[in-house]
C-alpha positions, 0 to 999 in steps of 0.5 A, spaced: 521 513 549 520 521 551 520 524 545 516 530 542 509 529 540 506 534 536 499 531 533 494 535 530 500 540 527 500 541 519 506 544 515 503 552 513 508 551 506 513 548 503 519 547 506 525 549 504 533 547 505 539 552 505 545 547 503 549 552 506 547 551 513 544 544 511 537 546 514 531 546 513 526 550 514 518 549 517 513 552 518 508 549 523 501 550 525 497 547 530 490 546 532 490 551 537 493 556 532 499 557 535 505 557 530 512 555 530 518 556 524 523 550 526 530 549 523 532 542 523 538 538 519 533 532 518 527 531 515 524 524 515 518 523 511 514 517 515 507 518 511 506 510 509 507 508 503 499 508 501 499 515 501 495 520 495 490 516 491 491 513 484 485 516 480 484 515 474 481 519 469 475 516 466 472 520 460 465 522 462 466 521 470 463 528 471 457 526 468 455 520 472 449 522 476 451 518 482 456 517 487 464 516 485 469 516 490 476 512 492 476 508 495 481 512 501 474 516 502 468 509 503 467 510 510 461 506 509 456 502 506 450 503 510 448 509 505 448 504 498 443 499 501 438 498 495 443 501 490 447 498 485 454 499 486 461 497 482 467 497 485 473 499 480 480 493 482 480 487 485 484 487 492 484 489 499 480 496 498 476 493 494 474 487 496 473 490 503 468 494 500 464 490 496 463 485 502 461 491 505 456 494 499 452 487 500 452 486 508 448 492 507 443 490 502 445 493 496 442 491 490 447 489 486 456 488 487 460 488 481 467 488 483 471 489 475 477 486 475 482 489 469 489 484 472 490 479 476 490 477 483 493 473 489 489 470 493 489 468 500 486 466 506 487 470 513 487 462 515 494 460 511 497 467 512 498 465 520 499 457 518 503 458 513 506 465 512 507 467 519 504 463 524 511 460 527 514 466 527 509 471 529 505 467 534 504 467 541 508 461 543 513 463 538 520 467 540 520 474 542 517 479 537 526 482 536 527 476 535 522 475 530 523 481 527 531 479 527 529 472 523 525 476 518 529 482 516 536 478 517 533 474 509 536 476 504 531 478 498 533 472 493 533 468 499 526 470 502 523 470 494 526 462 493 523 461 501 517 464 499 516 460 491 515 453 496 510 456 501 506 459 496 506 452 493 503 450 499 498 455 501 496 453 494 494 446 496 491 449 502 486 454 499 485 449 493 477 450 494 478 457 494 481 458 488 478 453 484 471 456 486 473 463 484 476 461 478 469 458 476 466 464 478 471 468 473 475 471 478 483 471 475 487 470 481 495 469 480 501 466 484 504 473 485 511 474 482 515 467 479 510 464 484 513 468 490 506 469 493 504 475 498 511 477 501 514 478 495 508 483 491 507 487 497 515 488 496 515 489 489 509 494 489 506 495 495 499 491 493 495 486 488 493 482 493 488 479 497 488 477 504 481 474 504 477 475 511 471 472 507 470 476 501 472 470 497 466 466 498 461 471 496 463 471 489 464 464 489 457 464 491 455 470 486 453 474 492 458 478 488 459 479 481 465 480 477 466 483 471 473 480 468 479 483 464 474 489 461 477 496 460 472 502 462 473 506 454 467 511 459 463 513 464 456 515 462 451 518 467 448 512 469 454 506 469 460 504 466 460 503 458 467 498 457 471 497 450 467 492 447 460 496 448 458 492 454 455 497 460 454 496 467 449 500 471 451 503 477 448 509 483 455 509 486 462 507 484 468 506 487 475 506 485 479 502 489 485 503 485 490 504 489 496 509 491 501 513 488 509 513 489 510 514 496 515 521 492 508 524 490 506 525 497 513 528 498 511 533 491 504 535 496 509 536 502 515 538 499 515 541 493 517 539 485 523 540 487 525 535 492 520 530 489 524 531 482 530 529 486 529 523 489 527 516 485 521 512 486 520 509 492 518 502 494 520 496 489 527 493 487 533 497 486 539 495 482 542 492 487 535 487 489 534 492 496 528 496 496 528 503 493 530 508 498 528 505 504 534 501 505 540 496 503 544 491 505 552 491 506 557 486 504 556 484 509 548 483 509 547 488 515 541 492 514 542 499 514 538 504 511 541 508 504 545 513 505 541 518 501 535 519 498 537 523 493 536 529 497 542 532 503 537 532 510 531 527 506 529 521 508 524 515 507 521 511 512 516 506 511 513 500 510 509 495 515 509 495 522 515 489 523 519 492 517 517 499 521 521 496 527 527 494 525 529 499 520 527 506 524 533 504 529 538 503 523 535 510 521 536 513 526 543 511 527 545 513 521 542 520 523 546 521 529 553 517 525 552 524 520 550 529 526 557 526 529 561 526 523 562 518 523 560 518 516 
């Protein structure tokens, strides 16, 4: 595509925006030391949803004699074996991380869970989720990702409602399995499935690559519903008193609003004028990322609510569609069309 690419390159300080000239300016350091001051009129912040981690403040944490890390820094299990861990949340990170405690011979995985889930398996995500679309003997990937985003969300939710019914059916041992091994799974909002959380908050699921069955098999245990009122030298003590002993800790917790990521870049400033990213707006659209006209034509918001910022994000799919539409609006500005 000829573009610019500047890796290993990092901001030196904060930007800022003069609104008489309606421009930025950026200092940027690269690897090499070298330093450039640059003045664009648009900044388009594209860092991922998943950004700065959600850590919670757990009274006690500084005293634990052990490991205690999110888990945007577990890299691996290998130097846990033997070690009792816990892992602190229940969907993608942290059941990743606890089938890779035991794969490598820790001595104990508890996983605590302190709400409820979606499960489902990589096996119904390309079934029923999005085999006949995404597949190699489906049609071209624009034409897919025309399909998909071409949905209006009402719509896509009401799809979503009976596909999640059949996904049900089609993971019912599943389910039933880590129902019994006192894993709280849900059907995400009003039954929508995976589709419509990951919309909504960008997580609380599951794509089970096999996790699953080492809790249904008590490979790894769940510790259920239990808040953490502390954490003690040698564990995690709940409110009701119990206690779970552990040498390393993981909080798979999740991460802050994409707009905290714009707070470390950019400043208190910037971050105070712009609103929360991701979710449902008013108009039932996802929140700064884009909206639909009367038309229901996508096109991204006008604003973010900062002159010359804007948000970028999203899976790879979305990510494909939605970045032409920005850059059209970009240049429709630089043109004075809009």
């Amino acid at each position: 595509m000829e573009l610019n690419v500047w890796t290993s390159t990092n901001i030196k300080d904060t930007p800022t925006f003069d609104p008489k000239t309606h421009s930025w300016t950026v200092h940027l350091q690269r690897a090499d030391g070298t330093e450039r001051i640059v003045h664009p009129r648009h900044v388009i912040l594209a860092s991922g949803h998943s950004g700065e981690p959600r850590i919670p403040m757990f009274p006690g944490a500084e005293t634990f004699k052990g490991d205690i890390h999110h888990s945007a820094r577990h890299i691996s299990g290998a130097r846990y074996r033997g070690k009792r861990a816990v892992i602190v949340g229940s969907c993608n990170s942290g059941h990743d991380i606890a089938a890779d405690f035991y794969e490598h011979g820790a001595e104990s995985v508890t996983m605590i869970q302190r709400s409820s889930t979606y499960v489902i398996s990589q096996r119904a995500v390309t079934q029923r989720v999005m085999g006949q679309l995404y597949s190699e003997d489906g049609p071209p990937t624009e034409d897919a990702d025309l399909f998909f985003t071409s949905i209006p969300y009402p719509v896509l939710k009401t799809i979503q409602q009976h596909v999640t019914q059949l996904v049900a059916e089609d993971d019912k041992e599943m389910l039933s399995g880590l129902e019994k091994a006192g894993f709280k799974a849900d059907y995400g909002y009003e039954g929508s499935g995976l589709f419509m959380k990951y919309l909504i908050s960008g997580g609380g699921y599951y794509i089970d690559v096999g996790c699953s069955q080492m809790i249904v098999d008590g490979k790894i245990k769940i510790k259920q519903g239990k808040e953490i009122a502390k954490i003690v030298a040698d564990g995690v003590v709940f409110e009701d008193g119990s206690k779970l002993e552990a040498d390393v800790i993981v909080l798979a917790t999740g991460y802050a609003n994409m707009r905290e990521t714009a707070r470390k870049i950019f400043g208190d400033k910037l971050a105070d004028s712009v609103s929360d990213v991701w979710g449902f707006n008013e108009e039932g659209e996802i929140a700064i990322m884009w909206q639909s006209n009367d038309l229901w034509i996508a096109v991204l918001m006008i604003e973010s609510g900062h002159e010359g910022f804007w948000f970028m994000g999203g899976n790879l799919g979305l990510a494909r569609v939605y970045s032409r539409f920005l850059a059209l609006q970009i240049k429709a500005i630089e043109l004075g069309l809009q």
